[in-house]
N, C-alpha and C positions, 0 to 999 in steps of 0.2 A: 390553435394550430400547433400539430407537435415540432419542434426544436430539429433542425435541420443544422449539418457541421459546417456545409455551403453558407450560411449567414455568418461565420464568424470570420472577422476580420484578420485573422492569427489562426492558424489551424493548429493549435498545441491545446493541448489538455494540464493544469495543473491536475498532477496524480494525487490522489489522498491518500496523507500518512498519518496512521492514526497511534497515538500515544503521546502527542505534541507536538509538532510539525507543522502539520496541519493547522492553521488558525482561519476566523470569518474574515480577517485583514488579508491574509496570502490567500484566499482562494476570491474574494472583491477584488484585490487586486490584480490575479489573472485574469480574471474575466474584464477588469477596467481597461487590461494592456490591448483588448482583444481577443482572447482567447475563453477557455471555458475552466472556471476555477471551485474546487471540490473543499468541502467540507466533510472531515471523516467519522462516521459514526461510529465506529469499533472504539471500545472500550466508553462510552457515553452512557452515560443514561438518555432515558427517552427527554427529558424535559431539556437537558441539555443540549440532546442534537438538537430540537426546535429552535434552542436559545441561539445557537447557532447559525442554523440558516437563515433565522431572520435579521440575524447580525450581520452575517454577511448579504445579506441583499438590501438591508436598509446604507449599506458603504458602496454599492455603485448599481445603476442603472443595468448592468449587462448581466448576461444568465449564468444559474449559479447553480451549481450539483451537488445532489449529498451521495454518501458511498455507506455498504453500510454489510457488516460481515456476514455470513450467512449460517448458520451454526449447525455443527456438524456432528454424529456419534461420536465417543469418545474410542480412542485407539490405544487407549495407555494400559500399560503392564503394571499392575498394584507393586507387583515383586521388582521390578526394575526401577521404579518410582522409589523403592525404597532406599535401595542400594544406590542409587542416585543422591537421593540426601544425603549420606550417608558421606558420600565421598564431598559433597556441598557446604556440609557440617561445619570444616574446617573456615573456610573461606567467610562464612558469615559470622562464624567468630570472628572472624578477624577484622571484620566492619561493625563488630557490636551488635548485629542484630539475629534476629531468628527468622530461620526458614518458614517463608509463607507455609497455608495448608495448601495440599494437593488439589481444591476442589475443582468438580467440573461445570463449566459453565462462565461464560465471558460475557456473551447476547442474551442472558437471560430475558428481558425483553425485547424480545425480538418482535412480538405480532402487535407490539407499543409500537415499537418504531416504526413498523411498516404502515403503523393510523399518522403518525406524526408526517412522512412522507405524502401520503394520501389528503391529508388536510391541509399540508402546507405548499403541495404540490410546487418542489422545485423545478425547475428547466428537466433536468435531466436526473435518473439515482442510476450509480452503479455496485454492482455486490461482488463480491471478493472471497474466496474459498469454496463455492459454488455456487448453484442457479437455484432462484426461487421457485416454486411450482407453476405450473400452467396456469394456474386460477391468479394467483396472485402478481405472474406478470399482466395477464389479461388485465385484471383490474387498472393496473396503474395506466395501464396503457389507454386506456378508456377514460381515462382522468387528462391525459394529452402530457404526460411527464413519458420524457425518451427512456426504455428499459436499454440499459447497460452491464452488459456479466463478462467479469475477465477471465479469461481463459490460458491455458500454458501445454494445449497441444488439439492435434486434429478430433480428438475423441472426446475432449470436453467443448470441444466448439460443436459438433454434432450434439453433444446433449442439448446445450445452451439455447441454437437451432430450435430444435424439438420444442423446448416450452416455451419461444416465445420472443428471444430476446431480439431486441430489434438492432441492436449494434453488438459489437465483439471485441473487446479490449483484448489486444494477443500481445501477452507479457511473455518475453522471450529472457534465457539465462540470464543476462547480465544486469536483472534489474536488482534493485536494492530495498533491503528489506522482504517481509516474507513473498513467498512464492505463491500465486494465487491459487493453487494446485486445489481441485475437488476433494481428494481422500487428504485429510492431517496425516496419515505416514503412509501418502506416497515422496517416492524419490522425484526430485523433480526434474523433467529432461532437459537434453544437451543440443536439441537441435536450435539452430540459430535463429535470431529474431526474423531475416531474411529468408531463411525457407519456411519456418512458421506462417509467415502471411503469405509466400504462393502456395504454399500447400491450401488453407487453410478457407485463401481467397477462390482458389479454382474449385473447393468444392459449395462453396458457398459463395458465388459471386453476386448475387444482390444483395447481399448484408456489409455495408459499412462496417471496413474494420478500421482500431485505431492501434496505432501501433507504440509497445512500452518497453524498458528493457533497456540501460545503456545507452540514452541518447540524450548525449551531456552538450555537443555542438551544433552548429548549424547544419556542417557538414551533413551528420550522422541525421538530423531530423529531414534534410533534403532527401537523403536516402529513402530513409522511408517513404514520405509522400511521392516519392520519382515511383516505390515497387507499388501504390496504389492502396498505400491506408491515406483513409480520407482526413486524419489527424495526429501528432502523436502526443505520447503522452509522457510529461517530466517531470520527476521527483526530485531525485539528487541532487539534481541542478537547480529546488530551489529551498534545499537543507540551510544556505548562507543567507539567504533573501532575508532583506531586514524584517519582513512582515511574518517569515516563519516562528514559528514556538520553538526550535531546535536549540536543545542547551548546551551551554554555554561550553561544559566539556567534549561534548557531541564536535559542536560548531572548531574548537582548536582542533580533537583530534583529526579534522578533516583538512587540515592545511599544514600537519606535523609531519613532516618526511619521518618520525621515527616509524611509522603506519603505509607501510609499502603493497601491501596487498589486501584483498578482500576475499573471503572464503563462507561458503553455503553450509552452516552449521543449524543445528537444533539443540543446541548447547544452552542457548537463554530461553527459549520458548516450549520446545519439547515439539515445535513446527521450523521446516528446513527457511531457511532464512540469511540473507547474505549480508556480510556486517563484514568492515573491517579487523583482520585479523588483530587479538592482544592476548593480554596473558589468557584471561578466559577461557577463547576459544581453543588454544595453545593443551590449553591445561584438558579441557573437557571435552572438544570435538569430538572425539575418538572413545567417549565412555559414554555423552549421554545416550540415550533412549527417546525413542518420540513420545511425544503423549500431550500435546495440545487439549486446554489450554492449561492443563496440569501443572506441567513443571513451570509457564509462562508464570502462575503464583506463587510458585517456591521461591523464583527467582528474584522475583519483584522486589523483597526488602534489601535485598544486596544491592540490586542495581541501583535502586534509590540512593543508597547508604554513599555507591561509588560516586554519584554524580554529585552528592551533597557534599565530598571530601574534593570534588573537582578529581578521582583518578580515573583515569580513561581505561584501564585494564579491569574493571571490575564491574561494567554494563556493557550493552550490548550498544554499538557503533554503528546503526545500518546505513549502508552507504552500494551503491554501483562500480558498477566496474570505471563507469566515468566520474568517480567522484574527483579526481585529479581537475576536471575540466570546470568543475562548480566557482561561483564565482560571487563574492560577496555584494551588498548594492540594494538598491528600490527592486524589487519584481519586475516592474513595468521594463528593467533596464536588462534585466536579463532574459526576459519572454522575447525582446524586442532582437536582442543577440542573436536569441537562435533559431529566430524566425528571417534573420537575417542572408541568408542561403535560400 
């Protein structure tokens, strides 16, 4: 029988953040408070998403999601990629180390992962940067695992629609980390989490939506379930949880008042992505170039380098607009908070 949002005790979705974040502990644990807890296959290998979800399903009883990125053309400018290093050059000297290569390709196995899915058939998969084909949701969905595609406007929920998807994740501005957006260098929109779901709900009113973006309290996740997503969904809020992978620099610069804002940069990634503002972003915002997951390799030995020196001005910070609201603790203690409304 497929996976219904009505069974869960906790209508909140542990979001999958994948490069660390994410671990089998924090997404068993969501799903142990009640809710529904995500394991993130981006940037995995296929044996490791497996090792994954059966890690976290052998830590609790309750159902478990995996999320899993969906790989796109590449959009990047050779000549802009260059001059991008170039201006980079400096900075990773000054960490000791050298500029990743440019190369394209993140998910290289991607048609792995989707057997590892299909064999291991978790509760629920959802995908991230766009929708899989029609043949390949059919499948799963024939396997009784719930297809989930997140979406960040009216025009990729109509795609999503189309092939298949049986629920709709509508991540609105203020989420943290990247932007689920279909095209790597599109800009991502301004319209608000709150009108994203009536728009989005009015044209598609049988499809379960779940609503992501910005919702660090109780308050804000009432809101949502009051406008009619059946769940929503939180990341930021649980960047602190003791069960997360979130490092250790990550985790200070999140409770450091020197860190007052958060700004939507392609600065670290070469994809639009919201990270609290530091030198970094300061420095490059305004020079880089898109080009996913290109420059995301360039960048990658610096950001290592910074987090290994513990300085927070020299990786990338993803955080929400509520990261103010996040809040250290067991999972269970914080799902339970802001379910608490």
């Amino acid at each position: 029988m497929v996976f219904s949002f009505s069974e869960l005790a906790i209508p909140l979705v542990g979001a999958p953040m994948a490069g660390g974040p994410s671990t089998p502990a924090l997404a068993a644990a969501v799903s142990a408070a009640g809710g529904l807890g995500f394991v993130a296959g981006g940037y995995r290998t296929p044996q490791q998403l497996a090792d994954e979800i059966t890690a976290a399903r052998d830590a609790t009883t309750g159902p478990i999601g995996a999320n899993l990125l969906v790989p796109q053309p590449s959009g990047a400018d050779v000549v802009l990629l260059d001059d991008y290093a170039d201006l980079l050059d400096p900075l990773a000297e000054h960490y000791g180390v050298e500029l990743g290569r440019p190369r394209f390709g993140d998910d290289d196995c991607w048609p792995e992962k989707l057997e590892v899915i299909a064999d291991l058939r978790p509760t629920a998969v959802s995908f991230t940067f766009g929708t899989p084909s029609p043949d390949q949701l059919e499948r799963l969905r024939a396997l009784r695992i719930l297809t989930m595609v997140t979406v960040t406007s009216a025009y990729e929920a109509g795609i999503a629609v189309a092939h298949g998807a049986e629920v709709l994740v509508v991540q609105g501005p203020d989420a943290g980390g990247h932007r689920g957006t279909f095209a790597p260098d599109m800009q991502p929109g301004n319209d608000s989490l709150e009108d994203l779901l009536a728009e989005i709900g009015h044209a598609h009113s049988d499809v379960p939506l779940v609503a992501a973006g910005g919702l660090g309290t109780a308050a804000a996740v009432a809101g949502v379930l009051g406008r009619g997503a059946v769940a929503a969904q939180i990341g930021t809020a649980l960047l602190l949880a003791d069960e997360a992978g979130t490092n250790p620099t990550h985790r200070a610069a999140l409770t450091n008042p020197e860190f007052g804002n958060t700004t939507v940069t392609c600065a670290f990634s070469g994809r639009y992505a919201r990270s609290l503002e530091n030198d970094f972003t300061r420095a490059f915002d305004n020079v880089a170039p898109v080009g996913y997951p290109e420059i995301n390799h360039m960048t990658t030995p610096i950001r290592a380098a910074a987090v290994a020196m513990d300085d927070p001005h020299g990786t990338s910070l993803w955080a929400g607009t509520a990261y103010r609201a996040a809040r250290s603790g067991p999972a269970a203690d914080i799902v339970a908070g802001l379910a608490s409304g």
